[in-house]
C-alpha positions in Angstrom: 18.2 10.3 -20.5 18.0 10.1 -17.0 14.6 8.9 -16.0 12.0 9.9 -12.7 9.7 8.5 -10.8 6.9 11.5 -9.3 4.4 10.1 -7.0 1.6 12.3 -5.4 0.5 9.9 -2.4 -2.7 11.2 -0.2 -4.5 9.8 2.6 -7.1 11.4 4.7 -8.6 9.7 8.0 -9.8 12.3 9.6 -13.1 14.4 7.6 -15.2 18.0 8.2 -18.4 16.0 7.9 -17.6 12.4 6.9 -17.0 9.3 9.4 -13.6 9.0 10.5 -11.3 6.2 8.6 -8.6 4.3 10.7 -5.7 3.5 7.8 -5.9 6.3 4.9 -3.2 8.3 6.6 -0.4 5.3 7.3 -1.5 4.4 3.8 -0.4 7.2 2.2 2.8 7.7 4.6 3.6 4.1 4.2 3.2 4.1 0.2 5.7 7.6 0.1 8.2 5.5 2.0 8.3 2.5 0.1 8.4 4.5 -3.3 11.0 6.8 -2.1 13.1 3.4 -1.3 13.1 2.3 -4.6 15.9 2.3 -7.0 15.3 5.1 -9.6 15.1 8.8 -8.4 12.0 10.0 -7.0 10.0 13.2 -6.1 7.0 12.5 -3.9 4.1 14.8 -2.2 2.0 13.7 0.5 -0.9 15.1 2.0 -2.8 13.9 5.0 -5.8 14.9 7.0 -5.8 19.0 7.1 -3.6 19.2 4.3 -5.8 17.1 1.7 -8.0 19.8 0.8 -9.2 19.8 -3.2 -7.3 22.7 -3.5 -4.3 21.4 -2.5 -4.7 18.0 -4.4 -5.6 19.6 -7.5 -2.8 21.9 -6.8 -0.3 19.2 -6.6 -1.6 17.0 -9.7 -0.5 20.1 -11.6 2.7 19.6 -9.8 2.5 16.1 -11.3 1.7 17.4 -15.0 4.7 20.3 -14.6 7.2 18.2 -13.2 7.7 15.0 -15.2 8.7 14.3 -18.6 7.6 11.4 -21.1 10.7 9.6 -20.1 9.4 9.7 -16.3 7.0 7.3 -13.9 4.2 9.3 -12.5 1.8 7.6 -9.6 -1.3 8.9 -7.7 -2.0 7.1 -4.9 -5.4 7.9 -2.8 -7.0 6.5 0.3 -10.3 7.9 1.6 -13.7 7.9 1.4 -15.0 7.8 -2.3 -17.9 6.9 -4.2 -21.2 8.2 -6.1 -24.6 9.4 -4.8 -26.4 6.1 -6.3 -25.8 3.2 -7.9 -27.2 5.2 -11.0 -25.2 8.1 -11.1 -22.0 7.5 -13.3 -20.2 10.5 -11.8 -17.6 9.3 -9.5 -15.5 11.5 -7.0 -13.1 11.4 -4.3 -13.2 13.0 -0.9 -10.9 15.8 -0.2 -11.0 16.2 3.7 -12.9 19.7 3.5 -15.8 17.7 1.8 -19.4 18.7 2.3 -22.7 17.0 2.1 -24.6 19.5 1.1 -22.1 20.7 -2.0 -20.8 17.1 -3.4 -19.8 18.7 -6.7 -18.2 21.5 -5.1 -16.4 20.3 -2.5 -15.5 16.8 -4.1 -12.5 15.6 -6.5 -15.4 14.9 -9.5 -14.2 12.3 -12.1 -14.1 14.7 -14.8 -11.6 17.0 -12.8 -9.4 14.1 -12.0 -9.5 13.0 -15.7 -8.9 16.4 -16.8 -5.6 16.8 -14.2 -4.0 13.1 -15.1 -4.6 13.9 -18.9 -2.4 16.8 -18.5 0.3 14.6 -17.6 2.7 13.9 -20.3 4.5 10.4 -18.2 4.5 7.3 -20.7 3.8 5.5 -17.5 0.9 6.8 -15.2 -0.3 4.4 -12.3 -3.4 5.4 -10.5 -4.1 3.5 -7.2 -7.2 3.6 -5.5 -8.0 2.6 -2.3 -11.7 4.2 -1.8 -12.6 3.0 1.7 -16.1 4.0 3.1 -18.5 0.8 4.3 -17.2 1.1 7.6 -19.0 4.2 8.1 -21.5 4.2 5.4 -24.5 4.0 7.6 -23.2 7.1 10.2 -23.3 9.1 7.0 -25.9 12.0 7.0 -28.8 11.4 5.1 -29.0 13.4 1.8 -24.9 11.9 1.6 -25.4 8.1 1.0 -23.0 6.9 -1.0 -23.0 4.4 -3.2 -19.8 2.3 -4.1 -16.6 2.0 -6.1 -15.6 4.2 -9.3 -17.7 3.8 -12.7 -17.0 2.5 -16.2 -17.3 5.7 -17.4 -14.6 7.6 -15.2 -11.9 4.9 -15.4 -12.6 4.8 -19.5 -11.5 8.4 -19.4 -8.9 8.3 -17.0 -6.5 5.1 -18.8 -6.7 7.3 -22.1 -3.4 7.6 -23.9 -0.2 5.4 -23.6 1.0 3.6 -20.5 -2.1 4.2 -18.8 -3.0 2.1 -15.4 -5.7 2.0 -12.6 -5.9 -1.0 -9.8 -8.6 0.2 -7.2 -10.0 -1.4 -4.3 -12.8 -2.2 -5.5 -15.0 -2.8 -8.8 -17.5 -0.6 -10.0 -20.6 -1.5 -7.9 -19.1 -3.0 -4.7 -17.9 -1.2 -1.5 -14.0 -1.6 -0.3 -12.6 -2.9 3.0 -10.6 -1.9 5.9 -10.0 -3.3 9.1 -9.6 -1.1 12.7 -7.0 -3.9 13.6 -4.4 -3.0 10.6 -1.6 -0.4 10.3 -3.0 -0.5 6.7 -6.0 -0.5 4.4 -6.5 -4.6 3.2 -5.8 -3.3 -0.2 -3.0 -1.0 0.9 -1.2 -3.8 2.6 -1.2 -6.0 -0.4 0.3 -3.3 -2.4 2.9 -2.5 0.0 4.3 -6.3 0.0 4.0 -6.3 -3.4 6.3 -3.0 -4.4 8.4 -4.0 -1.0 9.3 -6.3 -3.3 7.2 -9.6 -2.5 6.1 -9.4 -6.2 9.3 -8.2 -7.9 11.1 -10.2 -10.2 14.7 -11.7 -10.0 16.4 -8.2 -11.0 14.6 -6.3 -8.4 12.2 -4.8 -10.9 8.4 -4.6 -10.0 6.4 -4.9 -13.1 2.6 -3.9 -13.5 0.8 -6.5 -14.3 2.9 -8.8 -11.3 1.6 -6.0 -8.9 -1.9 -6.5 -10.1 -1.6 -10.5 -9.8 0.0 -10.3 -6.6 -2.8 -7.8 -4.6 -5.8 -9.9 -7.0 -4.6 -13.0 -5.7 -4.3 -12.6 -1.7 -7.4 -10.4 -1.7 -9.6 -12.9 -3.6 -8.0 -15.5 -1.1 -8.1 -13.9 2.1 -11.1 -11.6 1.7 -13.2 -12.8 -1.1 -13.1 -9.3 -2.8 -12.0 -8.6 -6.0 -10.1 -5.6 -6.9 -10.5 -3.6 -10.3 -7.8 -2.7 -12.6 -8.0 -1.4 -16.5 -4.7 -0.9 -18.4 -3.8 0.7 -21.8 -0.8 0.1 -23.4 2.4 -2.6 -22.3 3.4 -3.8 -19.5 5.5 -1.7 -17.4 8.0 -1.6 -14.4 6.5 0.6 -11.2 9.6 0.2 -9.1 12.8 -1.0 -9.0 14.2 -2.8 -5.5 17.5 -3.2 -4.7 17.2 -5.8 -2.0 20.8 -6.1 -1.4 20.6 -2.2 -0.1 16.7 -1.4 0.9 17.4 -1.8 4.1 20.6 -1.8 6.8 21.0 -5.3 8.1 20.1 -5.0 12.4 22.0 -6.8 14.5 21.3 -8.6 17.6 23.3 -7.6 20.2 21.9 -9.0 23.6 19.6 -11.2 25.3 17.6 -8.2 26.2 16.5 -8.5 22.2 13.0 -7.2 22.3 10.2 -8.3 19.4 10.8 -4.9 17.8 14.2 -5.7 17.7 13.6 -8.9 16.2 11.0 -8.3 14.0 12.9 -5.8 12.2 16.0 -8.5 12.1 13.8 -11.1 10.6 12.2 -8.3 7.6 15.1 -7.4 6.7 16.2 -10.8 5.9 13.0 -13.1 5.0 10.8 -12.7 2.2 7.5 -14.2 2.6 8.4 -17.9 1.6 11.4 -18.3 3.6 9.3 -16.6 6.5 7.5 -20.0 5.6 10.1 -22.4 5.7 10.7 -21.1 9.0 7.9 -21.6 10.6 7.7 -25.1 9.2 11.2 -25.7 11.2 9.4 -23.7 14.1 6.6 -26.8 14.1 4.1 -24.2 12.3 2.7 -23.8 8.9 2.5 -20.2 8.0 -1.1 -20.2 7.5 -1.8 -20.9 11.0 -0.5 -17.3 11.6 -3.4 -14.4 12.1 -1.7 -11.6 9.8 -1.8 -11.2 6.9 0.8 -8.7 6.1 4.7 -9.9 6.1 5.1 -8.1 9.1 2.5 -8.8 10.7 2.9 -13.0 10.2 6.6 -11.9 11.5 5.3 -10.6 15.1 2.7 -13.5 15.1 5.9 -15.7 14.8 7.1 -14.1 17.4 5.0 -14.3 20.1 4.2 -18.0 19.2 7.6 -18.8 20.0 7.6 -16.6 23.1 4.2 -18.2 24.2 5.7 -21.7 24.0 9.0 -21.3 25.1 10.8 -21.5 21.6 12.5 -18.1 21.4 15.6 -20.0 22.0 15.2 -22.0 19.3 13.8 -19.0 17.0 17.1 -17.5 17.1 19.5 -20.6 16.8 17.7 -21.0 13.4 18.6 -17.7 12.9 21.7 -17.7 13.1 22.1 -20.6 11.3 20.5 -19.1 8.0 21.7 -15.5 8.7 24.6 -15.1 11.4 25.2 -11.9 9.6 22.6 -10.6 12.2 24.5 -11.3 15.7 27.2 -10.4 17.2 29.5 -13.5 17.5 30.8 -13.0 21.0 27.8 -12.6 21.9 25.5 -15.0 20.5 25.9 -18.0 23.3 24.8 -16.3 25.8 21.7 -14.7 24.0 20.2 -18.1 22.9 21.6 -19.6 26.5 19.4 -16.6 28.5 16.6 -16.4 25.2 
């Protein structure tokens, strides 16, 4: 039986009535593309902003339960503002963008209603990610609408019952999430993306659970000193499959005029984050030294290293030598010679 993989990926930046959120919509735009590149077949809704009302979510998590068989992979993914009232209350929710203050339980995705929704799904593999981002507005919030942080016990109990049942969140219960207004992405977000780009996938191509979960643990405890939460029931399972040989065309450098867009996009498609490292080690740099964080971003932080001390030229004649695949031969003398 041909397998699935249906992913309902939502991101919302831009509220009614709550503070504005810099990354939730490239999270959620971002996470469709990267599914959508993987191997096995996929199916994937996205809401952002306007479109990310609860109707509309609840409205495609029944899209979830209707459309995919045992056989299948089902994934939520949601980035936004989440939380409780207190630190007390065990009733968790997530913030559709038409959320209001003075109706939480209205206007909210309660924890019950979620449960309810992903129970109805009949997937032998379910993956819930969270990325529930609201400290960097939490004290712009009006006053009878503090939240408190992260999901509860309770909720994620119900939520992982059945088979093949798995939640990695932001945050654990009791402590706020991250983001930063400098990022394309969420902290946690851009973790996750490496990881099912394929920075945590094994030898096959295959992207297992429980490597996902080790991979984002690890550089967020490193980096940022925050711990993530994730609960599982059942075994193990693959998320997504990469093909690396075909998840993305190979650019080519064609001129001198090669800009950094140009050559970031030569030296992603080619470099996975330890050979980005070796690099920089024959670049006179260790990879630590670089600002970003994400693979992409260390990339342009490589780049304008080089560019700021005059070693563009020799930036691309290692390049060449580990991948000539990504010049043009006639041409590559004169774009090192004018680099």
């Amino acid at each position: 039986m041909n397998t699935k993989l249906f992913a309902l990926t939502v991101g919302i930046g831009r509220y009614a009535e709550l503070p504005a959120l810099t990354c939730p919509p490239n999270d959620a735009k971002d996470f469709a593309t990267v599914i959508h590149a993987g191997v096995t077949p996929s199916e994937i809704k996205l809401l952002t902003n306007t479109d990310a009302t609860k109707e509309s979510i609840l409205k495609e998590l029944a899209w979830l339960a209707d459309s995919s068989r045992s056989s299948d992979t089902t994934i939520l993914f949601f980035s936004g503002h989440g939380g409780r009232r207190s630190n007390s209350d065990t009733r968790a929710f997530l913030c559709p963008v038409d959320a209001e203050a003075a109706h939480l339980e209205e206007t909210c995705l309660r924890g019950d209603e979620l449960t309810e929704a992903l129970s109805a799904i009949k997937s032998d593999r379910l993956v819930v990610f969270l990325d529930t981002c609201h400290s960097g507005g939490v004290g712009d919030l009006p006053v009878n609408m503090r939240i408190a942080a992260g999901i509860t016990e309770v909720n994620v109990g119900a939520m992982v019952e059945g088979n093949g049942r798995i939640i990695l969140a932001a945050s654990r219960p009791d402590a706020p999430a991250v983001e930063s207004s400098t990022m394309r992405n969420g902290i946690f977000t851009s973790y996750l993306l490496e990881a099912l780009r394929g920075e945590a996938a094994q030898a096959d191509g295959r992207v297992w659970a429980s490597d996902v979960f080790s991979f984002v643990a690890h550089r967020m405890r490193r980096h940022h000193a925050q711990g993530v939460y994730q609960k599982a029931v059942g075994e193990n399972f693959v998320v997504i499959t990469r093909d690396r040989r075909a998840s993305l065309p190979v650019p080519i450098i064609r001129s001198s005029t090669t800009n950094q867009r140009a050559l970031r996009i030569a030296i992603h498609s080619v470099y996975d984050r330890s050979e980005l490292s070796r690099l920089c080690r024959e670049m006179g740099l260790h990879i630590e030294n670089l600002r970003g964080r994400t693979l992409e971003n260390q990339i342009l932080d490589l780049i304008d290293f080089c560019h700021r001390h005059g070693l563009r030229g020799r930036l691309l004649e290692f390049l060449r030598t580990d991948h000539p695949e990504l010049f043009v031969a006639s041409e590559i003398g004169h774009l090192i010679l004018e680099a």
